[in-house]
MISE-31565 format. One record per atom (N, C-alpha, C): residue number from 1; residue in three letters; atom name; x, y, z. Coordinates in pm, whole numbers. Example, Ala and Ser with C-alpha at 12.3 -4.5 7.8 and 13.67 -1.06 7.14 Angstrom:
2
  pos  code  site       u       v       w
    1   ALA     N    1319    -569     780
    1   ALA    CA    1230    -450     780
    1   ALA     C    1320    -330     780
    2   SER     N    1285    -225     708
    2   SER    CA    1367    -106     714
    2   SER     C    1290       3     787
//
This chain:
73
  pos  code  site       u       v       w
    1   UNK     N     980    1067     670
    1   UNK    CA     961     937     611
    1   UNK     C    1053     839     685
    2   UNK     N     985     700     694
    2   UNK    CA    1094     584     759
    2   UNK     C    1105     506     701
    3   UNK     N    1268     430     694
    3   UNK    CA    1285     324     598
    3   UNK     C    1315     217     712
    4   UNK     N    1244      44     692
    4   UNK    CA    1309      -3     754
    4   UNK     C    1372     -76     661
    5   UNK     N    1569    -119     741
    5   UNK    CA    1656    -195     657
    5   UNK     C    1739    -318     746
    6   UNK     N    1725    -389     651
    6   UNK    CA    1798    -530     737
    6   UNK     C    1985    -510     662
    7   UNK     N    2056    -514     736
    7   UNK    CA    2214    -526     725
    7   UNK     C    2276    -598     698
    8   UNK     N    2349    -641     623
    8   UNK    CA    2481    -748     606
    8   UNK     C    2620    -669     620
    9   UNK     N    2679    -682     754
    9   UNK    CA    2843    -623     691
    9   UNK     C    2932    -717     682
   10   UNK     N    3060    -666     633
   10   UNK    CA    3175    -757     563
   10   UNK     C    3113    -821     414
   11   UNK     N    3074    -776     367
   11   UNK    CA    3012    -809     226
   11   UNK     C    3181    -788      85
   12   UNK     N    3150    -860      12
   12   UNK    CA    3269    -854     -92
   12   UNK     C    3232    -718    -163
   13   UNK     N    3092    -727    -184
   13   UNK    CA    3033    -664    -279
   13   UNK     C    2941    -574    -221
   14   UNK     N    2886    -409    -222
   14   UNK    CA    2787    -363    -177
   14   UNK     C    2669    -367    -278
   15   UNK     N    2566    -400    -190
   15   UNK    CA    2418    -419    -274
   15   UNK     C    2308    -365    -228
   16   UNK     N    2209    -336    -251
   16   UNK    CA    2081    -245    -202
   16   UNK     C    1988    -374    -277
   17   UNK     N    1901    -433    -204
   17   UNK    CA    1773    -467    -292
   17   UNK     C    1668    -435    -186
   18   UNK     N    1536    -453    -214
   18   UNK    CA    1392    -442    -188
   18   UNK     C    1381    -602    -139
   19   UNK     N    1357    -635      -4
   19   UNK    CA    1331    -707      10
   19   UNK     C    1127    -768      74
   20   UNK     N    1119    -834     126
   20   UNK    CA     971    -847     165
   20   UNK     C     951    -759     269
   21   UNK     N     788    -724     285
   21   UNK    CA     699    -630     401
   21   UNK     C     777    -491     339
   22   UNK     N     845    -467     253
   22   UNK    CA     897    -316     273
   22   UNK     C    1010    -292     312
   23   UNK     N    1126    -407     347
   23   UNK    CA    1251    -354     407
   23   UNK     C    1334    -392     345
   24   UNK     N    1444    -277     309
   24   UNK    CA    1544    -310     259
   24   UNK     C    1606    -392     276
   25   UNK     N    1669    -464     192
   25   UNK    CA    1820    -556     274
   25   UNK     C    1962    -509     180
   26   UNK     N    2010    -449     267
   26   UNK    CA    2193    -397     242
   26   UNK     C    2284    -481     302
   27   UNK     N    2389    -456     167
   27   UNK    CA    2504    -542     223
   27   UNK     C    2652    -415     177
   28   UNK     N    2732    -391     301
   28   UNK    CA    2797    -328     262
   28   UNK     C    2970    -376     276
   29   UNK     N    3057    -337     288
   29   UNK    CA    3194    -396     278
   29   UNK     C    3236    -389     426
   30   UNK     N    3189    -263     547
   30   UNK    CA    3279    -232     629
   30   UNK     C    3228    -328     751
   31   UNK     N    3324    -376     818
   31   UNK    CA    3231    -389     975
   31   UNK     C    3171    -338    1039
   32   UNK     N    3128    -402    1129
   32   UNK    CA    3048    -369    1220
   32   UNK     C    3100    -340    1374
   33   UNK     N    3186    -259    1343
   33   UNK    CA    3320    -211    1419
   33   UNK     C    3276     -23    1368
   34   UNK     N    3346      28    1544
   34   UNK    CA    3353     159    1507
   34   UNK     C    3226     253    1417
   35   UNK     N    3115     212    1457
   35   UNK    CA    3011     290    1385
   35   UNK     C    3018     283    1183
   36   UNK     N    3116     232    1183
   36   UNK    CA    3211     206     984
   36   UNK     C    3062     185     938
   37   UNK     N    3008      77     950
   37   UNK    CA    2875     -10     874
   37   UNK     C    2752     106     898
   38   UNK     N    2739     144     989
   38   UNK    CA    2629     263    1036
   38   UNK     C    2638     377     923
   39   UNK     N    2801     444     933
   39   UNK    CA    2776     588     828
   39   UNK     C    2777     529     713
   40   UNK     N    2811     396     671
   40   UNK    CA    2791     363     520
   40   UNK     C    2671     351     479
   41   UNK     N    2547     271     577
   41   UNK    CA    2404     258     538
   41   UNK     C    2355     413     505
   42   UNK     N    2427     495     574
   42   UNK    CA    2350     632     584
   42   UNK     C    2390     706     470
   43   UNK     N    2492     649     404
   43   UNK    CA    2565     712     301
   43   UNK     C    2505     677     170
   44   UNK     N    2491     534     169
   44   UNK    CA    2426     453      57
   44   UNK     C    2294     478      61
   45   UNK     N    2157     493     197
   45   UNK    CA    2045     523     159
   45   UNK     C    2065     658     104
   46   UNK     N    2093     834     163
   46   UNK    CA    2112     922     140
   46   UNK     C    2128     937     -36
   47   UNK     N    2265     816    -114
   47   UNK    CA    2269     824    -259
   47   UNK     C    2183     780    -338
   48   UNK     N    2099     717    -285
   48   UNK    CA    1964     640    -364
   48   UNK     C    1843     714    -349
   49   UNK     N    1884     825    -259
   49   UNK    CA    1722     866    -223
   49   UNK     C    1772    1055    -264
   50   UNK     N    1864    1040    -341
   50   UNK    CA    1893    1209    -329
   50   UNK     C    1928    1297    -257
   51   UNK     N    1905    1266    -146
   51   UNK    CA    1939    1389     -18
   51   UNK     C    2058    1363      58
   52   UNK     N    2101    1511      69
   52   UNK    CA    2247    1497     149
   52   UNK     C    2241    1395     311
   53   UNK     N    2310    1356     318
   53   UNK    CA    2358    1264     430
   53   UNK     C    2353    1286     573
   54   UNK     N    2311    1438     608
   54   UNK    CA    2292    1486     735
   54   UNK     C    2119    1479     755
   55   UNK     N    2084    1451     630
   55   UNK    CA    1923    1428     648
   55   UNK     C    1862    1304     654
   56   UNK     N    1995    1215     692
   56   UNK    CA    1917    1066     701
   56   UNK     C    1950    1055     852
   57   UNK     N    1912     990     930
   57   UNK    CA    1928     929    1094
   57   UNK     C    1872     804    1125
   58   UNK     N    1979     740    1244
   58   UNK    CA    1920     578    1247
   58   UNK     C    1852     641    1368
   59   UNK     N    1708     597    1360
   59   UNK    CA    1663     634    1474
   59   UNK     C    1626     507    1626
   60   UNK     N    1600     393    1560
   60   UNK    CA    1597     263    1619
   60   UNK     C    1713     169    1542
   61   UNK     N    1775     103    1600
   61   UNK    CA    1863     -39    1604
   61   UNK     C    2014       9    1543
   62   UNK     N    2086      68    1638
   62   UNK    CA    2201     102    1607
   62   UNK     C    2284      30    1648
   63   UNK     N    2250     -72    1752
   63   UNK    CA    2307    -228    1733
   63   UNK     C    2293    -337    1682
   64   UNK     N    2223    -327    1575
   64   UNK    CA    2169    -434    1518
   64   UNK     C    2133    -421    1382
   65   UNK     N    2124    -533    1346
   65   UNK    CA    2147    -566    1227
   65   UNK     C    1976    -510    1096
   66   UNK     N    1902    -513    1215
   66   UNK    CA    1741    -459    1179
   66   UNK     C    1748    -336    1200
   67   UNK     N    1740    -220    1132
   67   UNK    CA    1747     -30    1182
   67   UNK     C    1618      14    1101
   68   UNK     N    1590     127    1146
   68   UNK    CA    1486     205    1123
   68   UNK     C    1566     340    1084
   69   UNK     N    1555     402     947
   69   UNK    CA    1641     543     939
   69   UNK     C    1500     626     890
   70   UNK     N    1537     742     927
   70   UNK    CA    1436     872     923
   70   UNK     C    1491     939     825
   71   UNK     N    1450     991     728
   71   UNK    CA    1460    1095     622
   71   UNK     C    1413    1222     691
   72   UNK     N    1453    1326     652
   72   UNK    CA    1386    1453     713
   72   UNK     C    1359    1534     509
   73   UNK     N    1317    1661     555
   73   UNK    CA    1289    1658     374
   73   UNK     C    1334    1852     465
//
């Protein structure tokens, strides 16, 4: 399965909503420094979707603020 998600880092507050066409929009606390903002999206989809955290992967836009993550089941 693929999720696409749009990013906000440096956020006060972390948030998950449903935004339009299907893509998430997250906002999480860490930068966008050091991969920090990357394992958190993966951490936060992984807790919303049930599955441990080695079963999510960014597979497109790991510089950017637009990513594509893969679920494996």
């Amino acid at each position: 399965m693929y999720i696409k998600v749009r990013v906000k880092t440096g956020q006060k507050k972390e948030s998950v909503e449903p935004g339009s066409k299907g893509v998430f929009k997250i906002g999480v606390k860490e930068k966008a420094e050091r991969n920090s903002a990357n394992a958190r999206v993966i951490k936060i989809i992984a807790e919303r979707l049930g599955v441990p955290a080695k079963k999510v992967r960014i597979v497109n836009g790991h510089h950017s603020r637009s990513k594509i993550l893969a679920i494996s089941e």
